[in-house]
C-alpha positions in Angstrom: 17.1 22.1 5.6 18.7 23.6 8.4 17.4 26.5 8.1 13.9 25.1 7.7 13.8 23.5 11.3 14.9 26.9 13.1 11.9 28.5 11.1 9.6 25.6 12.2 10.8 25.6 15.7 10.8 29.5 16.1 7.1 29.5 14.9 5.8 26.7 17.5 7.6 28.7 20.3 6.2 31.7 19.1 2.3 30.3 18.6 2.9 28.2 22.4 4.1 31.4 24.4 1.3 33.6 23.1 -1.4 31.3 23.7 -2.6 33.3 26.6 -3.2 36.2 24.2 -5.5 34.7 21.6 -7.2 32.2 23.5 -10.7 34.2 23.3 -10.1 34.9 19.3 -12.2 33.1 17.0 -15.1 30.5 17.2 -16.5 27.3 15.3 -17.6 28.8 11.8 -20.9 28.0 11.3 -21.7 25.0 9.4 -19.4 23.0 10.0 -20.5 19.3 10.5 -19.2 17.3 13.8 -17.9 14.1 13.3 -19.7 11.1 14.2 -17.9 9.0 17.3 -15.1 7.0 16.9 -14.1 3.6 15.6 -12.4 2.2 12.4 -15.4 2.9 10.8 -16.7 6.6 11.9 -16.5 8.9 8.9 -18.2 11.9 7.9 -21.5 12.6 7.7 -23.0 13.9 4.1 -25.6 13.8 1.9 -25.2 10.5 -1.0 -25.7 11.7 -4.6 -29.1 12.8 -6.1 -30.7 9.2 -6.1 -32.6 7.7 -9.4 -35.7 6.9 -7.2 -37.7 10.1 -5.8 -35.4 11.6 -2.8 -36.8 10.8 0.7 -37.6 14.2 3.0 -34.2 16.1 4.2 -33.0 14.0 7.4 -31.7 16.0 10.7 -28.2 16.1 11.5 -26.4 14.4 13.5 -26.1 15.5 16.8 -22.3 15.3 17.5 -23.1 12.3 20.1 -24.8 10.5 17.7 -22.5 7.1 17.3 -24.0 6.3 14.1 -22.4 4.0 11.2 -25.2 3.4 8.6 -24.5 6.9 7.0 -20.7 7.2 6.7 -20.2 8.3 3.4 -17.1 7.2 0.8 -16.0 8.1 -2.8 -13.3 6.1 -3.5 -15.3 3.1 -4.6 -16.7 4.7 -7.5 -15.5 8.1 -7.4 -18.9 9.1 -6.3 -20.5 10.0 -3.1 -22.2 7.1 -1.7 -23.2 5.2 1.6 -20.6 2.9 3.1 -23.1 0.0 2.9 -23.8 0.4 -0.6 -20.7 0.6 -1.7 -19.9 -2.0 -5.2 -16.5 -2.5 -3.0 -15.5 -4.1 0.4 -14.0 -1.1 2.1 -12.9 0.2 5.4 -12.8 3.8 6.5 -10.8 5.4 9.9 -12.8 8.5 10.6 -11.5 11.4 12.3 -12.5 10.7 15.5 -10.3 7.2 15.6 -7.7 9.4 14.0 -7.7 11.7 17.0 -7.9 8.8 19.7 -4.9 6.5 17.9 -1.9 5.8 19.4 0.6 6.6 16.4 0.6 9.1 13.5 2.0 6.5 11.8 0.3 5.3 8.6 2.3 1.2 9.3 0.4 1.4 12.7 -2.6 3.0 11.1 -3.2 0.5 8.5 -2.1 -2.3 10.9 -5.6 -2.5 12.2 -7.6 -2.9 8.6 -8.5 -6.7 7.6 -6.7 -7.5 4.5 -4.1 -5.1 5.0 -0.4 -6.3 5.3 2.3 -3.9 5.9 6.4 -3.8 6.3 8.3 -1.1 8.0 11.5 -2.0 7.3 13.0 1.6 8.5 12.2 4.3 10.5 10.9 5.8 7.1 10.5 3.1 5.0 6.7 1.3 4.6 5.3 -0.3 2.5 1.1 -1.4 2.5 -0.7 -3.9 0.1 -4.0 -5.8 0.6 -4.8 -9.5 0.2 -1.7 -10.2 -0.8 2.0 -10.2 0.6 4.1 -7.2 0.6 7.2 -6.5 0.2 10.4 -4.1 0.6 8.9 -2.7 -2.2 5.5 -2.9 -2.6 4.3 -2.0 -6.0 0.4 -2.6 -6.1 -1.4 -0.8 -3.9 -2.5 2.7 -5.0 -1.9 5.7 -2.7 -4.2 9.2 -3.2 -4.7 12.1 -1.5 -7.6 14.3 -2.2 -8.0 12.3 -5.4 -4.2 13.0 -6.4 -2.2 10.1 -6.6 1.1 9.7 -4.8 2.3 6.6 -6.6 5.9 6.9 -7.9 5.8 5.6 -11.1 9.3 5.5 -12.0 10.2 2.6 -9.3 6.3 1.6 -8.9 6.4 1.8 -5.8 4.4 4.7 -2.9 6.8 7.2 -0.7 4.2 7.2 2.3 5.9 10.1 4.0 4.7 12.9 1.0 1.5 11.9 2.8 0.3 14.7 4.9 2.2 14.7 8.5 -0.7 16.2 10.9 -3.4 13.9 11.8 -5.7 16.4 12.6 -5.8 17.8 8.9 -7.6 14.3 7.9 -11.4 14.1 7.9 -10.9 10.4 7.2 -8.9 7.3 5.2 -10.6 5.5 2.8 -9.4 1.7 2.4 -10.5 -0.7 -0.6 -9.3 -3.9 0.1 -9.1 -5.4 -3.1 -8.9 -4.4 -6.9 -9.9 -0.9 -8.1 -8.6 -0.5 -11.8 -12.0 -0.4 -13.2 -12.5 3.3 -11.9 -8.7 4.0 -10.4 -6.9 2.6 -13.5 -3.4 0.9 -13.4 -1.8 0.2 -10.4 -4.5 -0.3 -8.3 -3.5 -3.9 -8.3 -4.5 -5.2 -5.1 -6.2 -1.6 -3.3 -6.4 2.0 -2.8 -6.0 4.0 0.1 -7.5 7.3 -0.3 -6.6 10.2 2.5 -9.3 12.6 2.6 -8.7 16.1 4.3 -10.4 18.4 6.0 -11.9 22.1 3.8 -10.2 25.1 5.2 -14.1 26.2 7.0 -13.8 23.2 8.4 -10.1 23.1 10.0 -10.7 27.3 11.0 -8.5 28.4 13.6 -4.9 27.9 14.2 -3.7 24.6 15.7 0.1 23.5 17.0 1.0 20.1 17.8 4.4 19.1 19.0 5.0 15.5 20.1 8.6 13.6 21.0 9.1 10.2 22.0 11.8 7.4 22.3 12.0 3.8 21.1 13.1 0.9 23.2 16.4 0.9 24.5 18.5 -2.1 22.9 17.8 -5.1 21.6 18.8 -8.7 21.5 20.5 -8.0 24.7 23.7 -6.4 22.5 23.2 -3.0 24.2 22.7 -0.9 20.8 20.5 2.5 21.4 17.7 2.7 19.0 17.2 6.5 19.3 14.3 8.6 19.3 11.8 11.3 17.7 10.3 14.6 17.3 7.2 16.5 15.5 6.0 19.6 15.0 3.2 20.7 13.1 1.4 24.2 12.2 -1.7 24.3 10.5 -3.7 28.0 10.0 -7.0 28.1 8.2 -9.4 30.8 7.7 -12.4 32.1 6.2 -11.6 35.5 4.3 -15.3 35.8 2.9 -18.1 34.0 1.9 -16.4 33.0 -1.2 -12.4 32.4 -0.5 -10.7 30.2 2.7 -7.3 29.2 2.7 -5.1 27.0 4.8 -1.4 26.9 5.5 0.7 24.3 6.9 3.8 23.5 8.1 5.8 20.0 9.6 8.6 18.2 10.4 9.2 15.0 11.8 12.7 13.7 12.3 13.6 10.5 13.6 16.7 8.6 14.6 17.0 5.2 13.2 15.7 2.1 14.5 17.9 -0.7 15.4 19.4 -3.3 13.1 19.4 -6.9 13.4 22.8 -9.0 13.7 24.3 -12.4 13.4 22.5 -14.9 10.9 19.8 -14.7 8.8 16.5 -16.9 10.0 16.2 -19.3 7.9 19.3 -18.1 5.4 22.6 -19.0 4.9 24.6 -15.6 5.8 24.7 -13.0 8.2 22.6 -9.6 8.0 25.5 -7.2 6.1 26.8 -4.4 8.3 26.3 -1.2 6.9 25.5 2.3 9.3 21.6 2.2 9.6 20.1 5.6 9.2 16.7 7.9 10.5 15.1 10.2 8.6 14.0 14.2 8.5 11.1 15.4 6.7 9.9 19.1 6.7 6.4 19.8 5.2 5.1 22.7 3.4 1.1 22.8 2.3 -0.9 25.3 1.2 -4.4 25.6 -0.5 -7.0 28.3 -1.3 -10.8 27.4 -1.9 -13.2 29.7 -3.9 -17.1 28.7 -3.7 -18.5 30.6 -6.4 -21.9 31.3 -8.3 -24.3 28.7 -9.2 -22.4 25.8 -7.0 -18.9 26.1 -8.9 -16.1 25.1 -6.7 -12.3 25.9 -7.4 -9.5 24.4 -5.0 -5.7 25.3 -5.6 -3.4 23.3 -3.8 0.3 22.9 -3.3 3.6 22.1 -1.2 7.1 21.2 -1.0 8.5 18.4 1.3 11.8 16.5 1.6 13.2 13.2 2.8 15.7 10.9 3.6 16.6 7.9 5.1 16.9 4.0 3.8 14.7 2.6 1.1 15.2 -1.0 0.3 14.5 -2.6 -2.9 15.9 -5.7 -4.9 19.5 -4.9 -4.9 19.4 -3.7 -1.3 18.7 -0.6 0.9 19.2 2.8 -0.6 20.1 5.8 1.4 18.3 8.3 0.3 20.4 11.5 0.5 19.2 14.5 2.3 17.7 17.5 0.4 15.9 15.2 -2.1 12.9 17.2 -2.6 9.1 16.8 -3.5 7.2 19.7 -5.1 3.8 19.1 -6.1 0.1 21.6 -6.8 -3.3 20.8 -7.8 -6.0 22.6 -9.3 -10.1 21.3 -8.2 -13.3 22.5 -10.2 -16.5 20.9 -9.4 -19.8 22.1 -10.3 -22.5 19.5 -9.2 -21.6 16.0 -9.9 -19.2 17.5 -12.5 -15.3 17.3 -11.2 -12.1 17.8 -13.0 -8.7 17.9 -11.1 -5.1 18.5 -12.8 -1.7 17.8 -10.7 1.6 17.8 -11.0 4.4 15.7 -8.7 8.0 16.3 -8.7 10.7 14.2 -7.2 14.1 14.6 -7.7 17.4 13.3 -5.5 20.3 10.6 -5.2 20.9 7.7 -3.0 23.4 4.8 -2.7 23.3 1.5 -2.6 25.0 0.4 1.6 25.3 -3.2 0.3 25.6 -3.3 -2.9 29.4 -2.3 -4.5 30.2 -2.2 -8.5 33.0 -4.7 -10.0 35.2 -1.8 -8.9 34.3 -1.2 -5.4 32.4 1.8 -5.7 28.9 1.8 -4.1 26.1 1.7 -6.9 24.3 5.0 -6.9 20.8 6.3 -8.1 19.8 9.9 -9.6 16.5 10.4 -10.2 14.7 13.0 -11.4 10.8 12.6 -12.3 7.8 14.6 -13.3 4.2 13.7 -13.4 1.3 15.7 -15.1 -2.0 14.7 -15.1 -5.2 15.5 -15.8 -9.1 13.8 -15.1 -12.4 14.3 -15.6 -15.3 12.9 -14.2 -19.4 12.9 -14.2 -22.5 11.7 -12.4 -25.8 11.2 -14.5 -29.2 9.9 -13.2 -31.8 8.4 -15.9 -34.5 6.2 -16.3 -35.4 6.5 -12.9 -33.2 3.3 -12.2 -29.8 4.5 -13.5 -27.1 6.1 -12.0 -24.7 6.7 -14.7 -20.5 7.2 -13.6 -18.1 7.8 -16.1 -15.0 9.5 -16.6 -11.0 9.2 -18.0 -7.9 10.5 -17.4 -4.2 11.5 -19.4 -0.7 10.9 -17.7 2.4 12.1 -18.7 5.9 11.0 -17.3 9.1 12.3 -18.0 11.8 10.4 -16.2 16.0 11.0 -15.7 17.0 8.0 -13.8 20.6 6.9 -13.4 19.6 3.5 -13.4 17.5 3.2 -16.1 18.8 5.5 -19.0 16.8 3.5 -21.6 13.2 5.7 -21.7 12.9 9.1 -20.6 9.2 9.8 -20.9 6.0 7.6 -20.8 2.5 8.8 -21.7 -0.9 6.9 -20.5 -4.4 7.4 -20.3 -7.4 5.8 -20.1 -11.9 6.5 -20.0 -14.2 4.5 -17.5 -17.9 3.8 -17.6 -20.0 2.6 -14.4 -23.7 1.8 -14.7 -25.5 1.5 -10.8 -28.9 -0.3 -11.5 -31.8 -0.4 -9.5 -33.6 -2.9 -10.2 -35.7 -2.7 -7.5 -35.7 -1.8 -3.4 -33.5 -5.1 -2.8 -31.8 -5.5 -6.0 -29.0 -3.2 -7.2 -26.3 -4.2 -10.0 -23.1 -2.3 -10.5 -21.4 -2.9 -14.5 -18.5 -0.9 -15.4 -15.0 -1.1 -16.8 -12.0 1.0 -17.8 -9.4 0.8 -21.3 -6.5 2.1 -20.6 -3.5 2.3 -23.1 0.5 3.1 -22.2 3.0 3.7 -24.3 4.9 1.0 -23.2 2.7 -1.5 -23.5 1.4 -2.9 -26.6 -2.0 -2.9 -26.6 -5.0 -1.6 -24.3 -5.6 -2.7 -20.9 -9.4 -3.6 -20.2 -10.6 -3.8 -17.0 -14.1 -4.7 -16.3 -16.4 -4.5 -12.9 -19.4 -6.3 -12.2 -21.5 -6.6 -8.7 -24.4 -8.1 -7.1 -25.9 -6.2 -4.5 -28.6 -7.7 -2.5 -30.0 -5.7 0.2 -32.5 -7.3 2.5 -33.5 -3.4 3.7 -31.5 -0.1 3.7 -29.0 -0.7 6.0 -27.5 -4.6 5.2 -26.2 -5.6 1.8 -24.7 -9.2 0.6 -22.4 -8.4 -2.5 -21.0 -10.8 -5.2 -18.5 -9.5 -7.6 -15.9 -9.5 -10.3 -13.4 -6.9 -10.9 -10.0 -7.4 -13.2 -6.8 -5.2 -12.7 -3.8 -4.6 -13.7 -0.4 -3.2 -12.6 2.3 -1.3 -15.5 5.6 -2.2 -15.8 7.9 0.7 -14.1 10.5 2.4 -15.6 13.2 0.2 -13.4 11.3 -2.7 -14.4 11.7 -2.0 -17.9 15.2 -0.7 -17.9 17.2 -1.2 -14.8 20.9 -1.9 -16.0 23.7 -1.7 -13.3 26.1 -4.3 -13.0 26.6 -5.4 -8.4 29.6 -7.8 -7.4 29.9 -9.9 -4.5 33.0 -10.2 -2.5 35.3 -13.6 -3.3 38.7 -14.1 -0.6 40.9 -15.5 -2.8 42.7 -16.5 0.0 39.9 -19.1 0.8 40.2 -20.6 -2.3 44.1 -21.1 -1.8 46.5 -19.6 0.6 48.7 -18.2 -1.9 46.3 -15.7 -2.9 47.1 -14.3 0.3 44.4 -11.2 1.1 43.3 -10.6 -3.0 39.9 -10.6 -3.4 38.1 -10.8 -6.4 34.1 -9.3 -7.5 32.2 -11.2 -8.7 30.3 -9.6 -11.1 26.3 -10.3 -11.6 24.2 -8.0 -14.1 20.9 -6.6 -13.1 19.0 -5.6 -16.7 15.3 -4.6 -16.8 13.2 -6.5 -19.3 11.1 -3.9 -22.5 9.5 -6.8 -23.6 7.2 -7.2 -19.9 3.6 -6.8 -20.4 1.1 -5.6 -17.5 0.2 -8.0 -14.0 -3.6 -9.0 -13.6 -5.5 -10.2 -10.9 -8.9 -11.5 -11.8 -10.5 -11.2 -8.5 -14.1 -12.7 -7.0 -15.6 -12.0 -4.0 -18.7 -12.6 -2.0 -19.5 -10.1 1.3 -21.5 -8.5 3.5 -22.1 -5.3 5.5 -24.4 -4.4 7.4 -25.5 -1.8 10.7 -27.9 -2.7 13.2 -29.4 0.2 15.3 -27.5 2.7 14.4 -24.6 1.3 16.5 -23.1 -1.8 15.4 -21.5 -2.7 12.1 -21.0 -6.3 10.7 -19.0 -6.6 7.9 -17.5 -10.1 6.5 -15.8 -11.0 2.6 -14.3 -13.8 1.3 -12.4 -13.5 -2.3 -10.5 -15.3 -4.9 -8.1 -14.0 -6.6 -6.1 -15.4 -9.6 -2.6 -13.4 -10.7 -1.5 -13.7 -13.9 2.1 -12.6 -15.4 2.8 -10.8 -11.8 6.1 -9.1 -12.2 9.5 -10.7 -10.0 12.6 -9.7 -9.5 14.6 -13.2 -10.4 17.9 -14.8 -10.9 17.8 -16.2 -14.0 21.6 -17.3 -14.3 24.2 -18.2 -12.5 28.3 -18.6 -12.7 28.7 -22.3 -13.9 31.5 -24.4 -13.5 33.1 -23.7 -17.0 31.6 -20.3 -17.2 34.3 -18.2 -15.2 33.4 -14.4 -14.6 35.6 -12.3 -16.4 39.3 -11.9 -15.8 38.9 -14.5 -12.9 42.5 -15.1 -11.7 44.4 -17.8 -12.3 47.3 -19.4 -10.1 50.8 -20.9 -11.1 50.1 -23.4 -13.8 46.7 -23.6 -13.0 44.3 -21.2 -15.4 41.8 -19.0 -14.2 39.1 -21.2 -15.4 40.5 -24.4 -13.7 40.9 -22.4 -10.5 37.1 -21.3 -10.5 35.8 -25.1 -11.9 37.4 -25.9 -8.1 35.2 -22.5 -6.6 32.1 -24.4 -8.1 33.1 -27.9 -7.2 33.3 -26.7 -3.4 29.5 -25.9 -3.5 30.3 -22.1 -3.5 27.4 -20.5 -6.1 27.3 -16.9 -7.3 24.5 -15.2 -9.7 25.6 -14.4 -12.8 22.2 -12.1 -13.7 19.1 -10.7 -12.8 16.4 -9.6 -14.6 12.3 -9.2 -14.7 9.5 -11.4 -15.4 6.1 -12.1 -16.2 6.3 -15.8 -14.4 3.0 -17.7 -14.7 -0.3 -17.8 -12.5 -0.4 -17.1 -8.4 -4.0 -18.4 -6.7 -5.3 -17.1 -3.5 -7.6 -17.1 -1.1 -8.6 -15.2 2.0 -11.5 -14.5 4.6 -12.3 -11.3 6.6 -14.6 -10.6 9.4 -15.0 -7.5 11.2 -17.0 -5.9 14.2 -17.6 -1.8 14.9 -19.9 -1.0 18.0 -20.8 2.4 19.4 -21.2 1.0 23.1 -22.2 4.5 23.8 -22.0 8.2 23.1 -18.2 7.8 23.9 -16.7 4.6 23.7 -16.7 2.4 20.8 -15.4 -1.5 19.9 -13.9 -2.9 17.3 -12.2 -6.5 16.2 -11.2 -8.1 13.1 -10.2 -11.1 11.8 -8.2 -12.0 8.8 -6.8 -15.4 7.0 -5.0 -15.6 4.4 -4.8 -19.0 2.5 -1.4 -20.4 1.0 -0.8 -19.0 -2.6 -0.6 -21.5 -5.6 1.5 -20.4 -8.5 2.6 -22.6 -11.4 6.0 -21.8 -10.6 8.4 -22.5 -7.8 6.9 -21.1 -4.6 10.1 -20.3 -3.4 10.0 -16.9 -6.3 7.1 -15.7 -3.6 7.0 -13.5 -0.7 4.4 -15.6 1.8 2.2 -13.5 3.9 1.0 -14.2 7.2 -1.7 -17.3 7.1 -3.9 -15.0 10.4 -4.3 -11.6 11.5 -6.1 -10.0 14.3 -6.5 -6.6 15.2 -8.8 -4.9 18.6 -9.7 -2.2 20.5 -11.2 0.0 22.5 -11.5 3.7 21.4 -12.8 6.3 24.4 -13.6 10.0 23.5 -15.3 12.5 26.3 -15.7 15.9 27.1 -12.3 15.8 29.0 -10.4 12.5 28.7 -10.0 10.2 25.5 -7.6 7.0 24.9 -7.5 4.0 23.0 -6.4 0.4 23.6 -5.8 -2.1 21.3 -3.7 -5.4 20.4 -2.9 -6.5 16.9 -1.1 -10.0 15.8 0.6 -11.2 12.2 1.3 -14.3 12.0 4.7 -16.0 10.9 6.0 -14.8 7.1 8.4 -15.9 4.5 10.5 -12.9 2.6 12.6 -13.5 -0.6 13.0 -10.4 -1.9 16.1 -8.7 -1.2 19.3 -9.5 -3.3 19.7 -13.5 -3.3 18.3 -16.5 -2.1 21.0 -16.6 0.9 19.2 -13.8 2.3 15.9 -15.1 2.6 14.1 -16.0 5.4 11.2 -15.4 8.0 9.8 -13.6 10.2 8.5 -14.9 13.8 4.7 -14.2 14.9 4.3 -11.1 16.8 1.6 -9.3 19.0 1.7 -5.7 20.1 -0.5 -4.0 22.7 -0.6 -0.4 21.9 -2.5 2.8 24.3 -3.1 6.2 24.1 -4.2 8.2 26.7 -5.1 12.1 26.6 -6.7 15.0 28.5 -8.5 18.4 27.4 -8.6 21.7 29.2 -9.2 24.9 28.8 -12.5 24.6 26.8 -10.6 22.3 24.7 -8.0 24.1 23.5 -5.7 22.4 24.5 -4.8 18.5 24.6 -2.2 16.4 26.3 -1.8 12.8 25.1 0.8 10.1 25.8 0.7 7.5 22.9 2.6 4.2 22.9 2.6 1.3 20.2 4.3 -1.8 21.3 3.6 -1.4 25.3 5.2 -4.6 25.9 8.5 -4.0 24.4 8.2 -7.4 21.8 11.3 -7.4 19.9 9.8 -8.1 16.3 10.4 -7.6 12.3 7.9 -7.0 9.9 10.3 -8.0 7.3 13.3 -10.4 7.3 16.2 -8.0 5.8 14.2 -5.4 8.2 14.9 -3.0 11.4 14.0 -4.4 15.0 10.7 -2.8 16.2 10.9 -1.9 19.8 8.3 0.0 22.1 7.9 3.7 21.2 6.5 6.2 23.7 5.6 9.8 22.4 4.0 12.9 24.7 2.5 15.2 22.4 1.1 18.7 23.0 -1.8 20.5 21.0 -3.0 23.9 21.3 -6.3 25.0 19.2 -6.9 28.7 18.3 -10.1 29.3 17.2 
């Protein structure tokens, strides 16, 4: 990895010192569309698929100070082009131009700012995203793509969000739905999918270097502790070799020392946080992919890359290190010929971690190899008929093959599932939107249907009030099914009775998957509205229901008793190991004996959303959104739950001119309750927090380059996002970007 960083670092000195020399070379390929102004709503601008009515005259394009909305275009809805306001799902998109303007590269701060969306960053490389719902150190249920190829890691269930590209300016725009999506996405699109879309090769033409280092806040809770800082670099070089073939090339790293760690007593637990050497992570980025536009509108895209990681991942059992020189391969091959698409992919993932808290019955700190391989292949289409129809259907096949440490009870897994979607026009105000997906794993029984079904009432072409029903469904990972390692938990004898002097004994709990889990649903209703007004503002409000049935948890389900001693407890004089641990339990002292996973019962909830986007002008834009999310109801104890945080509110102010740009904005979460790591001694909450973050930049030399200083936090608040997680402190970062065209 060594090695890799010199290469990366030689390259950006190389590319920065001859700047001088190529700054005349190259100019904006023709064609290539301008992206609409800024705000968490500004995508790009296209054409929507061949409607079923006659198709109105060709419209004029935009002019690249246009700040219109009303035509931002999405796919991930229904895996087919359509207008933002027509869309059969409440979404959200962050075009490129609120991309370029944002005060983090981050995806946590990214995400931060969508309604709906909660999100944990627990270390400096650990996230975790889900919407309408509470996260977690491990959140399983959101759905992560890019360019239609899914990141989800399906051996721990769970998204690595930094095998998601590393350079900003590579992304035409994120797609966000917040709610269900298994009636086109399939399983484990649970509770939404974020989609990352990228820029073509014609479009990102040119060479482009950005470089960007910063530093976090200095201590925290006044104990002095340095919480370190960061560096990025990133290479991207695209070109057009013909009318027919453009390729792209790109190379990263970010690195980043580790955030702080809290210390001294759990809120709201009954132990202190466990001391064990926090760490940061490195990960260098290799992409590369070639597109061939051919004869008769066929379209062929190759893609692939390599990219490595490490740092702490925290799960159930408690935070992994993840070693350095685990390594992600993946590639991707993209035909499309009209409304016709089929994509395969492969992702590879292989590495070792170990456990920083939790030890075996001998000491020795429980480990995890894993070794996974994903192949997959999909197929879609787009039909018109009837004048009223537009027809969506599609399917795709999965295959798994799986070497996990952990979980040595499966080693492969095979999936697949088709999809129908019927959009009817029933008329100029009246659309309706039927679909639904079967889907069968080998682990699971029988089929898993999924249906969709919407409403759309439109009062004219730019405002639509939506009713719907959608049902989906999360798998059963591989650790879910099979985990089986056997933790212990540190007993001083010597409490128990002074003549044990310093002898300690493990206690010994068992952590076992469960083969006989069936899949998570969520039966979800929701009534919304979106609308744009004059090209320039955008309304946008939803309320939903959702109803969870056999959601997966991570329980105890035993514990020591006072006539159940652990094995080979020791005894003392004439007193017998089992009467010497009855006295352990008749002190109050508790250990688990087991863990496992369940399907446990029915969760309710509830939750409103309202949001505002305004162009004020050609440069600056306005946004502001609010979210509340009611109290879940399950049929269990409550106290099995994560609790997320009752309101949210995100704003700001997004500037972008000829020569200056910035952003401002302030985002708050609300108090949470986190259960989720190892026992119930170690739950606890989280306080409310608000953060003020800016960005300010500057352009010269015709634009090639760019100066920004970015800062998230500007106040300094000393906050978690999780209970068992790092302290968030300020971060400042100057980055530098040079664009050869």
């Amino acid at each position: 990895m060594q090695a890799f960083r010199t290469f990366v670092a030689g390259i950006a000195i190389a590319g920065v010192t001859s700047v001088s020399a190529f700054a005349q070379v190259g100019a904006t390929p023709a064609g290539v569309a301008p992206t609409p102004s800024s705000g968490p709503q500004a995508g790009t601008v296209q054409q929507p698929p061949p409607p079923p009515t006659p198709p109105t005259p060709p419209q004029p394009p935009v002019k690249p100070d246009d700040p219109t909305y009303k035509e931002t275009v999405v796919v991930s809805a229904s895996k087919t082009e359509e207008k933002l306001v027509n869309a059969p799902a409440t979404m959200t998109v962050i075009g490129g131009r609120a991309l370029e303007v944002a005060p983090s590269n981050n995806y946590a701060d990214l995400l931060r700012t969508v309604p709906g969306v909660n999100i944990t960053q627990i270390s400096a490389r650990d996230i975790n995203i889900t919407s309408r719902s509470a996260t977690s150190s491990l959140a399983t249920s959101q759905l992560a793509v890019l360019d239609g190829r899914s990141i989800y890691q399906d051996f721990f269930g769970f998204v690595m969000w930094d095998f998601m590209p590393a350079n900003a300016n590579e992304i035409r725009q994120i797609e966000v739905i917040r709610g269900p999506a298994s009636a086109v996405w399939g399983a484990n699109a649970l509770s939404g999918v974020v989609n990352i879309i990228t820029k073509t090769p014609r479009e990102l033409a040119g060479t482009s270097f950005t470089m960007g280092a910063g530093s976090f806040g200095r201590q925290f809770y006044g104990n002095g502790v340095r919480n370190g800082s960061l560096v990025y670099g990133n290479i991207t070089h695209a070109q057009a070799i013909n009318d027919k073939w453009a390729y792209k090339l790109s190379l990263g790293t970010y690195q980043s020392e580790p955030f702080g760690r809290p210390s001294g007593a759990i809120p709201g637990g009954t132990i202190a946080y466990p001391a064990f050497k926090n760490t940061g992570t490195s990960q260098p980025k290799v992409d590369v992919r070639f597109d061939y536009d051919g004869d008769g509108g066929q379209r062929w895209s190759f893609s692939g890359g390599y990219a490595q990681t490490d740092g702490i991942m925290h799960s159930g059992i408690g935070p992994f290190d993840i070693k350095e020189g685990t390594e992600y391969i993946y590639g991707k091959t993209n035909y499309s010929k009209g409304t016709f698409r089929a994509q395969a992919f492969v992702n590879m993932l292989e590495g070792e971690a170990d456990n920083l808290v939790s030890v075996d019955p001998l000491g020795n700190r429980v480990g995890l190899l894993f070794d996974t391989k994903t192949f997959d292949l999909e197929m879609s289409d787009t039909k018109t008929f009837g004048g009223r129809h537009v027809l969506t259907y599609g399917g795709n096949l999965r295959y798994n093959k799986f070497a996990l440490s952990l979980a040595p009870g499966e080693t492969s897994r095979t999936e697949g599932g088709v999809y129908v979607q019927d959009e009817i026009f029933m008329n100029d105000h009246v659309r309706f939107v039927a679909g639904a997906r079967l889907d069968k794993f080998s682990s699971i029984e029988n089929p898993v249907f999924s249906p969709r079904v919407a409403l759309l009432l439109k009062p004219n072409a730019d405002q639509t009030f939506r009713v719907s029903f959608n049902r989906a469904f999360r798998a059963p990972s591989m650790i879910n099914n099979h985990l089986a390692v056997t933790v212990s938990n540190v007993l001083p004898l010597g409490a128990v009775n002074p003549a044990f002097g310093s002898a300690i004994y493990r206690v010994p709990t068992m952590v076992a998957g469960n083969p006989d889990l069936t899949e998570e649903r969520m039966d979800a209703f929701e009534i919304s509205y979106t609308g744009t007004f004059n090209d320039r503002l955008t309304l946008s409000a939803a309320w939903y229901y959702n109803n969870f049935t056999q959601q997966i948890f991570f329980t105890q389900n035993a514990t020591w008793g006072p006539t159940d001693p652990p094995p080979g407890f020791p005894g003392l004089g004439p007193f017998t190991g089992a009467q010497i641990w009855g006295g352990v339990y008749a002190a109050g002292i508790r250990f688990p004996k087991s863990f496992t996973y369940l399907n446990l019962g029915t969760v309710k909830n509830k939750g409103l959303e309202l949001g505002m986007d305004a162009s004020l002008n050609a440069t600056t834009s306005f946004y502001a959104n609010y979210s509340w999310q009611g109290m879940p109801d399950p049929n269990f104890d409550i106290r099995e739950l994560n609790l997320p945080p009752t309101n949210r509110f995100s704003t700001g102010l997004n500037y972008s001119g000829a020569r200056f740009f910035g952003s401002a904005s302030m985002s708050y979460t609300d108090d949470a309750f986190w259960q989720d790591i190892l026992d119930a001694r170690y739950n606890g909450r989280t306080d409310s927090y608000l953060t003020t973050n800016a960005s300010l930049g500057v352009k010269w030399g015709g634009g090639r380059y760019t100066g920004t200083v970015k800062v998230v936090n500007l106040t300094d608040k000393q906050y978690q996002s999780h209970v068992f997680g790092d302290v968030m402190r300020r971060q400042v970062v100057g980055e530098l970007r040079v664009n050869l065209k």
